[in-house]
Structure formats: structure tokens, C-alpha cells
C-alpha positions as CSV (number, residue, x, y, z in Angstrom):
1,X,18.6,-85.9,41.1
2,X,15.9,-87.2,38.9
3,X,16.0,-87.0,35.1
4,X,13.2,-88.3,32.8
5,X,11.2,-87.0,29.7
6,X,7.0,-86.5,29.6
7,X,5.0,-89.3,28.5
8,X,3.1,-87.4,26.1
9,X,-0.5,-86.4,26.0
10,X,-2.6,-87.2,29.0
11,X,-5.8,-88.8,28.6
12,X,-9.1,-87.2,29.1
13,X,-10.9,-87.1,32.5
14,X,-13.5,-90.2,32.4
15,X,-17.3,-89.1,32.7
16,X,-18.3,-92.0,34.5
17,X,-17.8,-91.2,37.9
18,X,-19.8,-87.9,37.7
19,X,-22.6,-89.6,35.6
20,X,-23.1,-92.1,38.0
21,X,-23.2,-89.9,40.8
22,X,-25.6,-87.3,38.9
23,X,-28.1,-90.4,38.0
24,X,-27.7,-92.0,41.1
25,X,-29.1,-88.1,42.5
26,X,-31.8,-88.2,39.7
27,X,-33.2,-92.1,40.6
28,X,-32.9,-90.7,44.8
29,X,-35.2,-87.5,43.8
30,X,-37.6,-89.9,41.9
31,X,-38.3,-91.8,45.0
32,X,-38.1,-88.6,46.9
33,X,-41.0,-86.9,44.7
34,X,-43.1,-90.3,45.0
35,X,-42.6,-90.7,49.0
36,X,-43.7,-86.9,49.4
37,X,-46.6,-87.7,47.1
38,X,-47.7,-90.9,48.9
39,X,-47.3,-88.9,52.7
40,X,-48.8,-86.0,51.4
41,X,-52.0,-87.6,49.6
42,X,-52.3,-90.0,52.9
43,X,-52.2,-87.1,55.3
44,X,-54.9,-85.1,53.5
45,X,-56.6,-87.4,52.3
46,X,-56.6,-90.1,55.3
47,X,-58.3,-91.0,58.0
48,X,-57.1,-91.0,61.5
49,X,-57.6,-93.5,64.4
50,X,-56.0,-94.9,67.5
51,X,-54.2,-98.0,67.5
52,X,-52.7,-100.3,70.1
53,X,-49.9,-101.9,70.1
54,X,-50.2,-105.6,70.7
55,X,-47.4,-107.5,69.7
56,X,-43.7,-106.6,69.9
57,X,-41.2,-109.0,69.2
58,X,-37.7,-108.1,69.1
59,X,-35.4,-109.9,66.3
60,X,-31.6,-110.6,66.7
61,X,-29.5,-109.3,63.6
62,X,-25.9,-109.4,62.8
63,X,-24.7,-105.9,61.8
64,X,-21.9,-105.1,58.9
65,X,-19.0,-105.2,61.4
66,X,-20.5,-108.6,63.0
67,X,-22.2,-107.6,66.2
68,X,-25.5,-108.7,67.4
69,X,-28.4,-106.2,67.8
70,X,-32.1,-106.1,68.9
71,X,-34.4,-104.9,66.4
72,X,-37.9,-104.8,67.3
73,X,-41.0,-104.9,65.4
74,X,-44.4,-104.1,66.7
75,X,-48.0,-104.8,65.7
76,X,-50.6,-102.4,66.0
77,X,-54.3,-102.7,65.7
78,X,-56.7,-100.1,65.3
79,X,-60.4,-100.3,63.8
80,X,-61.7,-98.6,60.5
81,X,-64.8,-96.9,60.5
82,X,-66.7,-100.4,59.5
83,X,-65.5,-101.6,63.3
84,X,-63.3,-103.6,61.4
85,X,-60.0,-104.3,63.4
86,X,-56.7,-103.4,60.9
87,X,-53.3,-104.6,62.0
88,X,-50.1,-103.4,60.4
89,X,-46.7,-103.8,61.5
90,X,-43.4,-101.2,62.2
91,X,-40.0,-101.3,63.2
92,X,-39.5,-99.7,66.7
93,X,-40.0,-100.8,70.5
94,X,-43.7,-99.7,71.4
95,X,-45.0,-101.2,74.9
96,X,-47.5,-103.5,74.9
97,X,-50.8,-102.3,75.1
98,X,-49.8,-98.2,74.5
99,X,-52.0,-96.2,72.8
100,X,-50.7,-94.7,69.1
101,X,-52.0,-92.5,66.6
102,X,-52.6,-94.1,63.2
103,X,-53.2,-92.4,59.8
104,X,-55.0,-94.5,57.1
105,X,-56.1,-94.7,53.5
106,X,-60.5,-94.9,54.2
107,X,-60.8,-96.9,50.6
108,X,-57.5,-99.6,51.9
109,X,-57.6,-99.4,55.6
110,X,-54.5,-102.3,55.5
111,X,-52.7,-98.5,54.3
112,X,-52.3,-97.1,57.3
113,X,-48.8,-95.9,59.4
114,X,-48.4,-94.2,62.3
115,X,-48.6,-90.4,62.3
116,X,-45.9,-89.8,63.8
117,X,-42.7,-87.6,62.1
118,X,-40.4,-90.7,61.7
119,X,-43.3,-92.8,59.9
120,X,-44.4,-89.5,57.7
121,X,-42.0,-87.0,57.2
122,X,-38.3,-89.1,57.9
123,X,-38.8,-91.7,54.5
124,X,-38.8,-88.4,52.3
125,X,-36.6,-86.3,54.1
126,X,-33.6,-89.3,53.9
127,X,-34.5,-89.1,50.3
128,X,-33.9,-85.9,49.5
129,X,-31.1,-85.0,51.5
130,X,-29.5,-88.1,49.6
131,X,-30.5,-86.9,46.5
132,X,-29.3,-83.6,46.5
133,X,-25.7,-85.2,48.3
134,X,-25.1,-87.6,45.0
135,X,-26.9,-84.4,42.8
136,X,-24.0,-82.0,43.9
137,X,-21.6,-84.5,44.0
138,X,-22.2,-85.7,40.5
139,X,-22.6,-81.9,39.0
140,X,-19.6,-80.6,41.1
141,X,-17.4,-83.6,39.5
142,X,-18.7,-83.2,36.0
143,X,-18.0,-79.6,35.7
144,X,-14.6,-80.6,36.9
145,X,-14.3,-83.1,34.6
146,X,-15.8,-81.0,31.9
147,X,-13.1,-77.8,32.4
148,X,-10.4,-80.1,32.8
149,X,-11.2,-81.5,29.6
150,X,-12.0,-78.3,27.9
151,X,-8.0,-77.3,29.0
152,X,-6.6,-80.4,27.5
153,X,-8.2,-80.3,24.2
154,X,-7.2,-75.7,24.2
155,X,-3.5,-77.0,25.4
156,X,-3.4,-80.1,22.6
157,X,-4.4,-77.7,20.2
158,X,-2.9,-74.6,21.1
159,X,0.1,-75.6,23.1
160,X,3.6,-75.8,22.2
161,X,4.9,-79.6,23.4
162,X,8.3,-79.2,25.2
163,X,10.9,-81.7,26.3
164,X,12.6,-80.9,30.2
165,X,14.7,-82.9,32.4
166,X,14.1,-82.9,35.9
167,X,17.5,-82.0,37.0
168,X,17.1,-81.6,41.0
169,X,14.2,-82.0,43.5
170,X,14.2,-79.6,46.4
171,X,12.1,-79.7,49.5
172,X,11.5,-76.0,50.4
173,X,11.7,-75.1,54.2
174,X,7.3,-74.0,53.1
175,X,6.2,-77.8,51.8
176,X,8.4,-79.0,55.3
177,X,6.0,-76.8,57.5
178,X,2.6,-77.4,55.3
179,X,3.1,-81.7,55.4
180,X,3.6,-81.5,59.2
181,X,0.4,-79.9,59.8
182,X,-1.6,-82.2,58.1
């Protein structure tokens, strides 16, 4: 048997949370609109080429849990229209020597990437799908937030405050059968 009185008027549901999700969603589709832009302008408006890879050399990192891993990084070259030879670097394990198409800006050839999807098309598809994850997060929370506040202020001004003892806590044979299952 439990007996006890309330503790009086809860406080508002902080904003915080869901604003910092919902901005956190707006800075993500910033970057998302200015990655599309970039991929977009450099695809029609750039120039294409075929580069070689010349260099890879792997790197040794510690990841978060400790562990070592290879990373590798690999230089290709490719020339410009000029016959000038334009090296750029990328992360991923290329053999030496293998032939790779390369999309570049004509006016900055040192602006180039490979066309491939995970150079082009990856960046600003992470982006978004982050963006609208912390977007939906944020809104779903605030409108939580939001009618859970709205009830609080209609209850505080509309309610009728009431004083109850706990006399007896009872656990049904239902709440038995529901916590076993999960």
C-alpha cells in the first residue's frame, strides 16, 4: 500500500530537444541543396576524361571501438584538354594502373571526381536522407511537445485540482502477460 499526495503542477515540455532536431534537419538540407547543386552543375556542365590510377596507399586507422582498419586512398591522373596531366585523390582501393572515368570542371580541371554513383550521387543522397531523419524527428517531437503543452495550460486553467491517496497497487493478471512479452 502506497499513500502520497500530487506534487502540484507539472512543468511544461522543454522545446529544446525538438528545436535542435528540426535545425539540425534544416542545416542537413542546406548542405543537401548545395551538394545537388555542385553534382548537378559538374555533370552538365563538365567535361569527361579517363584517368588512371597511379598511386594507392592504404592508411591504418583506429576505429570508435579501437580496432585497426585499412583505409585506402588512391591517386588518379587524367589529362585536360590542354594535355595537361591533373591528379586528384579519393578514398577507395583502385588497382594500380586501372582505367576510371573522371568528370571535371573545363575552367578548374584540379575539380574533377570520379563519375561514378558513390563519388556523384552518394554525398547528396546521405544528406538528404539525414535531413529529412532529424526534419521528422524534430517536427514529430515538437508537435508532441506543442499538444502536450496546449493540455497542460487547458487543464491549469480549466481543471479542477484534486487531492487522492494511493491506497493499493494491483498488478492485473493483463500488465503480467503484456511485460513478459516484451
Amino acid at each position: 500500500t502506497i499513500t502520497g499526495t500530487s506534487a502540484g503542477p507539472r512543468q511544461k515540455p522543454s522545446l529544446i530537444g525538438p528545436l535542435l532536431f528540426s535545425a539540425v534537419g534544416a542545416v542537413l538540407l542546406i548542405f543537401f541543396a548545395l551538394t545537388l547543386y555542385n553534382t548537378v552543375s559538374l555533370i552538365s556542365q563538365g567535361a569527361k576524361a579517363e584517368g588512371t590510377v597511379f598511386q594507392v596507399e592504404p592508411r591504418r586507422e583506429r576505429d570508435i571501438k579501437g580496432r585497426y582498419r585499412t583505409n585506402y586512398v588512391s591517386s588518379i591522373r587524367f589529362l585536360s584538354p590542354g594535355k595537361q596531366a591533373q591528379m586528384f585523390s579519393t578514398t577507395g582501393r583502385y588497382s594500380l594502373g586501372q582505367s576510371i572515368p573522371v568528370i571535371y570542371n573545363p575552367r578548374h580541371p584540379s575539380e574533377a571526381r570520379l563519375a561514378v554513383f558513390s563519388e556523384l550521387w552518394l554525398p547528396p543522397l546521405l544528406l538528404a536522407l539525414s535531413s529529412l531523419l532529424f526534419a521528422s524527428i524534430g517536427l514529430v517531437s515538437l508537435l508532441t511537445v506543442l499538444e502536450r503543452r496546449r493540455m497542460i495550460s487547458w487543464l491549469l486553467a480549466n481543471g479542477r485540482r484534486i487531492e487522492a491517496t494511493v491506497v493499493e497497487i494491483k498488478e492485473t493478471e493483463q500488465h503480467t502477460r503484456r511485460s513478459r512479452t516484451a
